[in-house]
C-alpha positions in Angstrom: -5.9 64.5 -29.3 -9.5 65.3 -27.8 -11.5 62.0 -26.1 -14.8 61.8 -24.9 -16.1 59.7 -22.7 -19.7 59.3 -22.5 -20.8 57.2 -19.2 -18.6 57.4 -15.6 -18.8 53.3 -14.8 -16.0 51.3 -14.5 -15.5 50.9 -18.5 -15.4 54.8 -19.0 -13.1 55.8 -15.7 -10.6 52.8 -17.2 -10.5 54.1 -20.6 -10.2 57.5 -19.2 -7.1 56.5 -17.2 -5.3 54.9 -19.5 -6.0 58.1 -22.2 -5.2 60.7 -19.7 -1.4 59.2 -18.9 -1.4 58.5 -22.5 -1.4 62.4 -22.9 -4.7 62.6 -24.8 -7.2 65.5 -23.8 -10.3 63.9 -21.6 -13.7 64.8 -20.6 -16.0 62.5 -19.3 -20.1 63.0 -18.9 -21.6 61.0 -16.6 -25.8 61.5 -16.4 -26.0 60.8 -13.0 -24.7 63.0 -9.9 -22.1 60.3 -8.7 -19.2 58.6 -10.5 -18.7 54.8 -11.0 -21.9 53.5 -12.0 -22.4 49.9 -11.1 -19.2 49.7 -9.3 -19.4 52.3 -6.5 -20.4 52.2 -2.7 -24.0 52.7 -1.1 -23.2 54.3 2.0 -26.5 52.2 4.3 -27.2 52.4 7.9 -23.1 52.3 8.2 -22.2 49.6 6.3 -20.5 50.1 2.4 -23.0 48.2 0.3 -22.3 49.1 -3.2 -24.5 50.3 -6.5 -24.2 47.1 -8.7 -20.8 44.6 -8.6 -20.4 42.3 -5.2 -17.6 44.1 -3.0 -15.4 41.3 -5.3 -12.9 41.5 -8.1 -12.9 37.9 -10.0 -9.4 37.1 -10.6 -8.3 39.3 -7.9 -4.5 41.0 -7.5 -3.1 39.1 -10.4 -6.0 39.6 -13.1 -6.8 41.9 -16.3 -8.3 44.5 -13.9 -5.6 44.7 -11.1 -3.2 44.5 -13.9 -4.6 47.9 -15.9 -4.8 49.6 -12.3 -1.2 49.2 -11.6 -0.8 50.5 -15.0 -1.9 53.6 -14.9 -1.0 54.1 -10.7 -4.3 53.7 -9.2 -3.4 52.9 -5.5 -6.1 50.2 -4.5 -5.0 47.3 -2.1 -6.9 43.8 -3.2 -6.8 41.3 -0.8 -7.1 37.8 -2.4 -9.5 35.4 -1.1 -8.5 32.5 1.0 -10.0 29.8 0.4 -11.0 31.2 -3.3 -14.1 29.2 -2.8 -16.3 26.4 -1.4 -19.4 24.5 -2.5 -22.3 23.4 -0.4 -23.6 20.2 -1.2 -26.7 18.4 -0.7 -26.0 17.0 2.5 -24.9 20.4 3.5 -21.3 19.4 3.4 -18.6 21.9 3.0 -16.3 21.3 0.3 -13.1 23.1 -1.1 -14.3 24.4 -4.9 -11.3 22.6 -6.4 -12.6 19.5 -4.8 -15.3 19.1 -6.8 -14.1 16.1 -9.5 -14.2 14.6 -6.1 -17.3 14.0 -6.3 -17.7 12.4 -9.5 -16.5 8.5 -10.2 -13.4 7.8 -11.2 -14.2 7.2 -14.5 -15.8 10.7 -15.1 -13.5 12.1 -12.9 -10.7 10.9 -15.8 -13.4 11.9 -18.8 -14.1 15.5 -17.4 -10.0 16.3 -16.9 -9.4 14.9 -21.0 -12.4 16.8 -22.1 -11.1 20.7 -20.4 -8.0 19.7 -21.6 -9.0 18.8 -25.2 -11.6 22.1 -24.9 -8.9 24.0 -24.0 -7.0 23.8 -27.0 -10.3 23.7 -29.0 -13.1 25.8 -28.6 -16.6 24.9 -29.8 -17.0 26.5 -33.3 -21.0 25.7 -33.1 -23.2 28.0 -30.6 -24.0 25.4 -28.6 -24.5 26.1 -24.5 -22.4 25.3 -21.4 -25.2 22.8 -20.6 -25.8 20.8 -23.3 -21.6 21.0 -23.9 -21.8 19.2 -20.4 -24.5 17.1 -20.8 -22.8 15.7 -24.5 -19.9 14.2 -22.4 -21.7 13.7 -19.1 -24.8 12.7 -17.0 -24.5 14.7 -13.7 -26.8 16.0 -11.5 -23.8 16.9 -9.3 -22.4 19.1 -12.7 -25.8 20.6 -14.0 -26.2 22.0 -10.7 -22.9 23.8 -10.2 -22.5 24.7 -13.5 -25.6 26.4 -13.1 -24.9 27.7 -10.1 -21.2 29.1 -11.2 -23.1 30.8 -14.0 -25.3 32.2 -11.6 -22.9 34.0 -9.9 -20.4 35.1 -12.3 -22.6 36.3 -15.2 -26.4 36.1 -13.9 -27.2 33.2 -16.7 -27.7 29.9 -16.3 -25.6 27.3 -18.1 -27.9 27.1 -20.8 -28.0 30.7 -21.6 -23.9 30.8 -21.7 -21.8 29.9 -25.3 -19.9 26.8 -24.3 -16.8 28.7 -26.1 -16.9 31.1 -23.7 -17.2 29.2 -20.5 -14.3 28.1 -21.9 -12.6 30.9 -22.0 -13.7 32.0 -18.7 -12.0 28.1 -17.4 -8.8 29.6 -19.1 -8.5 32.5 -17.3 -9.4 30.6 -14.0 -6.8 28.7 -14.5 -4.3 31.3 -15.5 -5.2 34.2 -12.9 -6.2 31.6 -10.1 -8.8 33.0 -7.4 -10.8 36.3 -6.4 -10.0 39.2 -4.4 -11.7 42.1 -2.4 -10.5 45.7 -3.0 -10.0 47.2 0.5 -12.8 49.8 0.8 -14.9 48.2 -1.7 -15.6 48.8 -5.2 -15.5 52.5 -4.9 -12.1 52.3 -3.8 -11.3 51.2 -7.7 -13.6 54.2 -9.0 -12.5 56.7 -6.9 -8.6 56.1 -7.4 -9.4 56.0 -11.4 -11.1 59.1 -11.0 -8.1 60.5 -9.4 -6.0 59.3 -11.7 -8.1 61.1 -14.4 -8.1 64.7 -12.6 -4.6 64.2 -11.5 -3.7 64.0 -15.4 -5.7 67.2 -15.8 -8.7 65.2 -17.3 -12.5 66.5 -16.8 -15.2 64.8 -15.4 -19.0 66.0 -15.2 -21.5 64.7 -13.7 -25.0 65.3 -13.9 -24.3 65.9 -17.7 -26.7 64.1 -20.3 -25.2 63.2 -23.9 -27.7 63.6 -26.4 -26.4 63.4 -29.5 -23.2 62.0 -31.3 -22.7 64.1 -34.6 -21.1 62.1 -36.9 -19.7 63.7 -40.0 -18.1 61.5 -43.2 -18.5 58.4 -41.0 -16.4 59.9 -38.5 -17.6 61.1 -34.7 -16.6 64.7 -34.9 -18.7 66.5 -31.4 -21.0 65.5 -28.9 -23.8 67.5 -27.5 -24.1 67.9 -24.1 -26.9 70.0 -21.9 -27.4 71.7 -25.6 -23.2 72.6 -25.9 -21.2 71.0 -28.8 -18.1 69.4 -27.4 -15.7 68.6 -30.6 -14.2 65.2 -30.2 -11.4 63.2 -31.9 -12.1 59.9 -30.5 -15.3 58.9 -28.4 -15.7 55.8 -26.3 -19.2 54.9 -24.6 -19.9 53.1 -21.6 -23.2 53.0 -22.1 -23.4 50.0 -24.3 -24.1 49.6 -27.9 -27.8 50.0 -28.0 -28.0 53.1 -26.2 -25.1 54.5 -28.2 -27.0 53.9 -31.5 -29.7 55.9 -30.1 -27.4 59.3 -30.0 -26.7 58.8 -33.8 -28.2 57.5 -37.3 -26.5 54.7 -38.0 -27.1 53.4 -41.7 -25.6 50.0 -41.2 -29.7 47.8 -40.8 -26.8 44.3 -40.0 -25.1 46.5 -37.0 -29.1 47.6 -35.4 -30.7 44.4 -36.2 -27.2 42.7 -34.0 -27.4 45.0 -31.8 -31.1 44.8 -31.0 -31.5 41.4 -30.3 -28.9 41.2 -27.7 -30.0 40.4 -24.2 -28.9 41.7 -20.9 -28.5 39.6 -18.1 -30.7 40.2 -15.0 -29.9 39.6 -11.0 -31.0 40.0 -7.2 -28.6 41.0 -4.8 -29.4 40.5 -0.7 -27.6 42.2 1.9 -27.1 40.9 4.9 -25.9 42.1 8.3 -25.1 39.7 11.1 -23.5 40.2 14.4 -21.8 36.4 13.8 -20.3 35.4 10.8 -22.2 33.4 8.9 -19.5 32.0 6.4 -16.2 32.4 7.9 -13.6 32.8 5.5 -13.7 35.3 2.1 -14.0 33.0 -0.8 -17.1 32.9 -2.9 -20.1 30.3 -1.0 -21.4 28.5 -3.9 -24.5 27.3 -3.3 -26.0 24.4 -6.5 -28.9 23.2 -4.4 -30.5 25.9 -3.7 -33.7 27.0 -5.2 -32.2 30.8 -6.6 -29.3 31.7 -4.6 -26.1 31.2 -6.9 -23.4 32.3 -4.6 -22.5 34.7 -1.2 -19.8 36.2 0.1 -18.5 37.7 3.2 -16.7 40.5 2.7 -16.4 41.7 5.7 -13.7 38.7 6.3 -11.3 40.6 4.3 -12.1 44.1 4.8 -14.1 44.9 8.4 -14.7 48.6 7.7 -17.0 48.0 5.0 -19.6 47.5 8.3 -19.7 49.1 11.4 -17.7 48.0 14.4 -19.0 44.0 15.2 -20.6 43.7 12.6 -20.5 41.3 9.5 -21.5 42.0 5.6 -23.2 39.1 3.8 -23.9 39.8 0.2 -26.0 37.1 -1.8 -26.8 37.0 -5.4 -29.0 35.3 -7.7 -30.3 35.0 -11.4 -33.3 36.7 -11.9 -35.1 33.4 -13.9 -38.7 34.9 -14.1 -40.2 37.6 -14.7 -42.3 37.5 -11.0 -40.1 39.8 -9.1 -41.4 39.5 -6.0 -41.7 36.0 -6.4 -37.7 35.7 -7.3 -36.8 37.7 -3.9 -39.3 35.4 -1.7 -37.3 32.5 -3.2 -34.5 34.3 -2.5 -34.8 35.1 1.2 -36.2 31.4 1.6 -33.1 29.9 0.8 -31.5 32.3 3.0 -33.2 30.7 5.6 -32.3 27.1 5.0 -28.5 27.9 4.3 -28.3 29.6 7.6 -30.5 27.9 10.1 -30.6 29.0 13.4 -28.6 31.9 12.5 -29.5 35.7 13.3 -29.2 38.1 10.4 -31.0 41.1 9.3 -31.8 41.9 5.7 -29.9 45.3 5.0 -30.9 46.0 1.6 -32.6 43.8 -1.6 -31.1 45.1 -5.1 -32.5 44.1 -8.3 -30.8 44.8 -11.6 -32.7 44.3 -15.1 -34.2 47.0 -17.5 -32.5 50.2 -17.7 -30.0 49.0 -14.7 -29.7 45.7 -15.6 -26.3 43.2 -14.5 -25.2 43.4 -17.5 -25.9 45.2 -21.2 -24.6 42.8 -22.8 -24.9 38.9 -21.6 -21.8 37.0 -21.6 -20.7 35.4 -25.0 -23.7 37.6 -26.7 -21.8 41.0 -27.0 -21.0 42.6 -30.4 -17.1 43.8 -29.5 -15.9 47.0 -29.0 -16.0 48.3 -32.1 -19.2 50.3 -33.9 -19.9 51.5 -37.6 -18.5 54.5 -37.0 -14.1 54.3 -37.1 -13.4 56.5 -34.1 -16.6 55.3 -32.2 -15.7 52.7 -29.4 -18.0 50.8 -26.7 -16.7 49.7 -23.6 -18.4 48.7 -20.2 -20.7 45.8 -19.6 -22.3 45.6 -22.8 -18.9 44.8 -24.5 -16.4 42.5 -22.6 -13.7 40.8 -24.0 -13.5 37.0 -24.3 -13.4 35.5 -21.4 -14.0 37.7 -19.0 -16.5 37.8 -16.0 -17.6 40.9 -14.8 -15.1 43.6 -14.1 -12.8 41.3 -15.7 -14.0 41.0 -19.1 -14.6 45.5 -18.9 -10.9 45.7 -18.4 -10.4 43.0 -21.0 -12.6 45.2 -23.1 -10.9 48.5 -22.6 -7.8 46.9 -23.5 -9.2 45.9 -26.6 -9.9 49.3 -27.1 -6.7 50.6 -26.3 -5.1 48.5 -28.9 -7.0 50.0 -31.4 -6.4 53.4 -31.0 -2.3 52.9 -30.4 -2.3 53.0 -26.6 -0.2 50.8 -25.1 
């Protein structure tokens, strides 16, 4: 059996992987001249920054992505994060992130651990947001603000802008997988073992090589064109998100486009940091609800040094991009900075915005249309189709593995 793979990201390498040891025939095409898309390094003045994704796997070494790595053999080390997070509060006071009912009176505190527990067992059916779900059963300050600022960092939305049902989902899988982790060597470390992986099992990836055109014959994907050569195909999965899949074919289903057209991505800043102190000192995930834009930071060089030179620490920031005044976003950006860490020296490495054509996501969390298309051998993985739950890199492997299912490999 012939797949292709259109798009080298995470999504496409994972999918590739799992095909190749499954014993199917693989060729990837990846447009650009490097592999892993938003989940690769940025080799910078010595220190590993990296294209897209913080240097951070959500659920670290017990979740849906380390699971599907040791699946197929990929050799990547990820070193869980201790604590898994803190919060900063108002008064600047440190606190452990599953200290937070802490703050809340008793009586809420008692309210908010019936509601998750009810919530748990049933999801909203109605589309209504993580805010206002908190704001029904609560009136928090304390809440709005870390729930905004969780949101933030985990899917570059704000609370309002996520499905309550799958906030949800994403509490499950917090609770079930427990905290983060940082592959050693960073996210290319994960790309680059996939990749292996692929080659190893005589798969073929090009890069450099543009799809233009799915050819789809009885409602079946039968060849791809690539650089003007016709590659037959018996199964084709794209990492390039439903919208921009739809573009390389005519698809006559008006309900799929018009879905498909109104989803939005979501949008993000990421600052880099380089300090000869460390600035956070452990590496859990900073969150940060009081500040103006800045949803979370990490340090990753806490639990792997050699992504900076010698002495040297990483600090890697991130932020929702809320308006469309870029500049103004970053100012805000590197303002906070400067209140979070006063009195501390840092240099700014590298500031990273993702929207339009390179956006955080393709598909916003809770807003994606699935892995399936119109066309029955004619899947979608990546970004711009997670699976339930799933935050980042998380909900691609939960997505692949949705995909797998489909087409029989287990």
């Amino acid at each position: 059996m012939k797949a292709v793979i259109i798009g080298a990201g995470l999504g496409g390498l994972l999918a590739g992987a799992k095909l190749t040891k499954a014993g199917y025939d693989v060729e990837i095409f990846e447009r650009l001249p490097f592999i892993g898309g938003r989940f690769t390094n940025l080799p910078y003045k010595g220190f590993k920054l990296s294209t897209g994704a913080l240097h951070m796997i959500p659920h670290g070494s017990r979740g849906p992505l380390a699971q599907m790595l040791k699946e197929v053999g990929a050799n990547v080390t990820i070193i869980d994060s201790n604590p898994i997070a803190v919060i900063r509060k108002e008064n600047n006071e440190i606190i452990a992130f599953h200290d937070f009912r802490n703050e809340l009176s008793l009586t809420k505190q008692v309210k908010l651990g019936t509601v998750l527990s009810y919530s748990r067992k049933f999801k909203p059916r109605s589309e209504i947001s993580f805010r206002d779900w908190v704001l029904k059963y609560f009136d928090d300050e304390f809440l709005f603000k870390l729930a905004d600022s969780f949101c933030g960092w985990a899917l570059s939305l704000k609370a309002k802008d996520v499905p309550a049902r799958e906030m949800l989902e994403i509490i499950d899988n917090m609770y079930l997988y427990k905290g983060s982790g940082i592959p050693l060597g960073g996210c290319s470390a994960v790309t680059d073992a996939l990749s292996g992986i692929i080659r190893s099992n005589d798969g073929r990836i090009h890069t450099q090589s543009n799809v233009e055109r799915i050819i789809i014959d009885n409602d079946m994907a039968k060849r791809v064109i690539v650089n003007k050569k016709t590659i037959d195909a018996d199964i084709v999965i794209s990492d390039i998100g439903h919208f921009e899949t739809s573009r390389l074919y005519e698809s006559e289903d008006l309900e799929y486009s018009d879905k498909i057209s109104n989803v939005k991505p979501s949008k993000g800043i990421k600052i880099c940091l380089s300090s000869d102190e460390q600035l956070i000192g452990h590496s859990g995930v900073f969150f940060t609800p009081y500040a103006q834009r800045i949803n979370g930071i990490n340090e990753v060089t806490n639990a792997d040094p050699s992504l900076a030179p010698p002495g040297k620490h990483l600090v890697m920031s991130h932020q929702t991009l809320i308006s469309d005044d870029l500049e103004a976003e970053i100012n805000l950006g590197l303002l906070d900075l400067q209140q979070l860490f006063p009195g501390k020296e840092y240099d700014v490495l590298l500031i990273q915005s993702y929207s339009n054509g390179w956006p955080v996501n393709r598909a916003s969390s809770g807003n994606d249309n699935g892995n399936r298309t119109p066309v029955e051998n004619l899947y979608i993985v990546g970004d711009g189709a997670k699976g339930k739950g799933g935050i980042e890199v998380e909900g691609v492997a939960l997505g692949v593995r949705n995909v797998m299912a489909e087409i029989g490999v287990s």
